[in-house]
N, C-alpha and C positions, 0 to 999 in steps of 0.2 A: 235561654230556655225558660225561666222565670219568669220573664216579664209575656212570655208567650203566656204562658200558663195561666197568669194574672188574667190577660188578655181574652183567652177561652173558657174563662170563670166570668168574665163580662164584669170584670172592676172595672172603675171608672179610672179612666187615661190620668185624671190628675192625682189620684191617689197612688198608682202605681208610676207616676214619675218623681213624685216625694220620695215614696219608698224606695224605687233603687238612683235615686238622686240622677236620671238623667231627663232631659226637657218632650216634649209630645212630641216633636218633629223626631227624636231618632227610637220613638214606640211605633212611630208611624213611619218610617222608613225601615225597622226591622219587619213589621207584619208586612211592610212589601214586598220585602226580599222572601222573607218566610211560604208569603200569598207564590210568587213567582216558582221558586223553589222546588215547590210540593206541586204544581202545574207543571213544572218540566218531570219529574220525577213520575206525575202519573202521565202521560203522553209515554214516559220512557216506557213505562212498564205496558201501558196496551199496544205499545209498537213488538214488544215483546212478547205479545198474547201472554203475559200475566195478570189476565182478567181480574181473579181473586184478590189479587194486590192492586190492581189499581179502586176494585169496586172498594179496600180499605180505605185508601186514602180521600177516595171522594169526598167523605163526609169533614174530615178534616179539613179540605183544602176551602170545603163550602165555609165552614167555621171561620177559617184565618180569612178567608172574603169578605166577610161579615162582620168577622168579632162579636161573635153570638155562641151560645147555644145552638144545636143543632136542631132544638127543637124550635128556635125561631128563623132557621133558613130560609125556609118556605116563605113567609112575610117579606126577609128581607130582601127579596129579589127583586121585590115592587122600586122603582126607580128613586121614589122619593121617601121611600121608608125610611123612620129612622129609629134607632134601639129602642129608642124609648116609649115606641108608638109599638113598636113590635112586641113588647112586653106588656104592656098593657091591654092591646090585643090579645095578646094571649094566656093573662090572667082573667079573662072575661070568657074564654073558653074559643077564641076565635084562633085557629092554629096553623092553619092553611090556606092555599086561596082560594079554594072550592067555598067553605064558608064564609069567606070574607065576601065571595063575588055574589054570595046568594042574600048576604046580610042586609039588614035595613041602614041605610046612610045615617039618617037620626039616629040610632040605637050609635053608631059610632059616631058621631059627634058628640053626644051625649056622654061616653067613655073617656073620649079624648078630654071635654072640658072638664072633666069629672077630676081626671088625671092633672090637668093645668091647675086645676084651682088647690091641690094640695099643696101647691108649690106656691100660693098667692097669685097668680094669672087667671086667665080664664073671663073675666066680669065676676058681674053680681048674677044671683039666682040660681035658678036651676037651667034654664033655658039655654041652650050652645048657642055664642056668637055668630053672624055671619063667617068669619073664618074659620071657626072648626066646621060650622054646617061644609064650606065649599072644600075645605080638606078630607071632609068625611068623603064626600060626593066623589073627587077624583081620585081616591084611593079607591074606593069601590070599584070605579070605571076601569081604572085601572089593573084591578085584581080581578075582573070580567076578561078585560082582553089576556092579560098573560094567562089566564085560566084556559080560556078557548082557543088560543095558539098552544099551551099544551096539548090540551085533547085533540086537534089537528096532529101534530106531532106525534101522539101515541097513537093515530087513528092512520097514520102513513106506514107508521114500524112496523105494525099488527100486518098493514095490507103488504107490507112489504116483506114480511114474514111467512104471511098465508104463501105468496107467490115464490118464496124461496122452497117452501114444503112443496109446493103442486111440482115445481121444475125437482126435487129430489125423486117424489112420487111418478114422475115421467122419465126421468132417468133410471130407476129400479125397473121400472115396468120393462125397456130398451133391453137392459142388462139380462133380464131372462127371457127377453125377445130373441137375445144373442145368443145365450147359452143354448136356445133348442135347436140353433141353424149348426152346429158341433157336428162334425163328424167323428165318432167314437170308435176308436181303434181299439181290441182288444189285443191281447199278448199273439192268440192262434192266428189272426192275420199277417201276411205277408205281406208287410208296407213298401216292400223293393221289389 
């Protein structure tokens, strides 16, 4: 549960295997099982229409996927994202992928070498290498399409929603169609 917890505080894997002295391979084979875990547990629960509880655990389960923040989930969904690109993104103000798919590629390669070069990487100057340029580029592309496969996706739910309403509003309407065709027996009639 510690090493979880390390884990969803976004320590780095090799500090937290010093610390509780076990190697990356069984940090990263407990978030698996933990990842697997919390996915059976919410499937249990929406098969159980415990909505409520499973919309709790979502966010978690997004977390142990990631090993993030919650609030860089959204980034990390991008294929090739990686924490360190996702926090940096998102100390720059870019936090989702609506803004990332609308952002300028330069202004994120620029970020990214900005980020490389604290570390000694990156080249010389101010200017981003060919390589963050083409990384900038295909995270963008990227965060364009999972973006617009969202809004398809939230654009089916809606429509499929709408038409769950119209078929309830055409079945109420049926129901007091039915109710008037009643023939209403009072007590003074003699039903024999």
């Amino acid at each position: 549960a510690l090493i979880l917890w390390d884990v969803l505080k976004e320590v780095d894997h090799d500090t937290i295997a010093a610390k509780f002295e076990v190697n990356r391979g069984q940090i990263q084979s407990l978030l698996t099982n933990a990842k697997t875990f919390s996915g059976m547990v919410m499937i249990f629960c929406s098969r159980l229409n415990w909505w409520h509880l499973s919309g709790v655990l979502r966010p978690l389960s997004e977390r142990l996927q990631y090993g993030s923040t919650s609030d860089l989930a959204p980034l990390m969904r991008l294929s090739k994202m990686t924490l360190s690109r996702a926090q940096t993104l998102c100390k720059a103000g870019i936090k989702d992928l609506q803004t990332l798919a609308h952002a300028n590629p330069v202004k994120i390669a620029s970020l990214l070498a900005a980020k490389a070069r604290q570390f000694g990487h990156g080249g010389q100057g101010n200017k981003p290498s060919k390589m963050f340029t083409k990384t900038a580029e295909n995270t963008v592309k990227a965060a364009r399409e999972l973006w617009a496969a969202d809004q398809m996706e939230q654009h089916r739910a809606l429509e499929s929603l709408h038409a769950a309403n119209a078929a309830l509003g055409q079945e109420d309407e049926d129901n007091e169609n039915d109710q008037d065709g009643y023939i209403s027996v009072s007590e003074d009639d003699d039903v024999m």
